[in-house]
N, C-alpha and C positions, 0 to 999 in steps of 0.2 A: 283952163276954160272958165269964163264966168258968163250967168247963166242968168238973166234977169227975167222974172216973173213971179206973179202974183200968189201962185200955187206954193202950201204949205212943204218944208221941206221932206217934213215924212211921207207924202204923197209923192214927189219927184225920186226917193230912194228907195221906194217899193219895192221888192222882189228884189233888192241886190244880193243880200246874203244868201239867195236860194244860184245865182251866179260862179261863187264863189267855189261850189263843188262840180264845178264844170273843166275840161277839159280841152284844148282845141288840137285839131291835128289837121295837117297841112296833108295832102292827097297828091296824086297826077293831076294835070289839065287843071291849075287852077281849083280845085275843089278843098272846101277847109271843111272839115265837119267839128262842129259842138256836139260833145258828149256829156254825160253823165255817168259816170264811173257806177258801179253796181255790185260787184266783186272782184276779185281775183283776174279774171276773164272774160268777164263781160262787162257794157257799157250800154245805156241807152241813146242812141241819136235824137239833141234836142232841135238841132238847128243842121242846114246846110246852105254856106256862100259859096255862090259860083257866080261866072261869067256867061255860063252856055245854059238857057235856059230846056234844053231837054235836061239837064241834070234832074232839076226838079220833077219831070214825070217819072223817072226811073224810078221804080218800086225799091230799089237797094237803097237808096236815101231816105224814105219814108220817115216822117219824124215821128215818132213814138217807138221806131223798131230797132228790138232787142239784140246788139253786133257779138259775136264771139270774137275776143282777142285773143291772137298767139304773141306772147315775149320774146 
């Protein structure tokens, strides 16, 4: 990808390395959740992609809320 503009490159790479300790996991129906790993078992949800916008009111996707993993 090339990317033309004006804006310094530290400015355009902002936040990436905070990226990097993320997570993605592919769900039912379409839903991919971004994570944040956190221990052993748990993960915080940063992000959720979906296609069906009630995804997004349902409180189980909430972005800042803390999932229990099972392995």
């Amino acid at each position: 990808m090339i990317l033309h503009t004006v804006m310094p490159m530290h400015l355009i790479l902002e936040g990436k390395e905070e990226e990097a300790n993320q997570v993605e996991i592919n769900l039912a129906n379409g839903r991919t959740l971004i994570l944040e790993p956190l221990g052993f078992s748990q993960a915080r949800l940063i992000r959720l992609v979906s296609s069906d916008p009630k995804d997004y009111l349902d409180p189980r996707f909430q972005p800042g809320r803390i999932l229990n993993i099972q392995m």
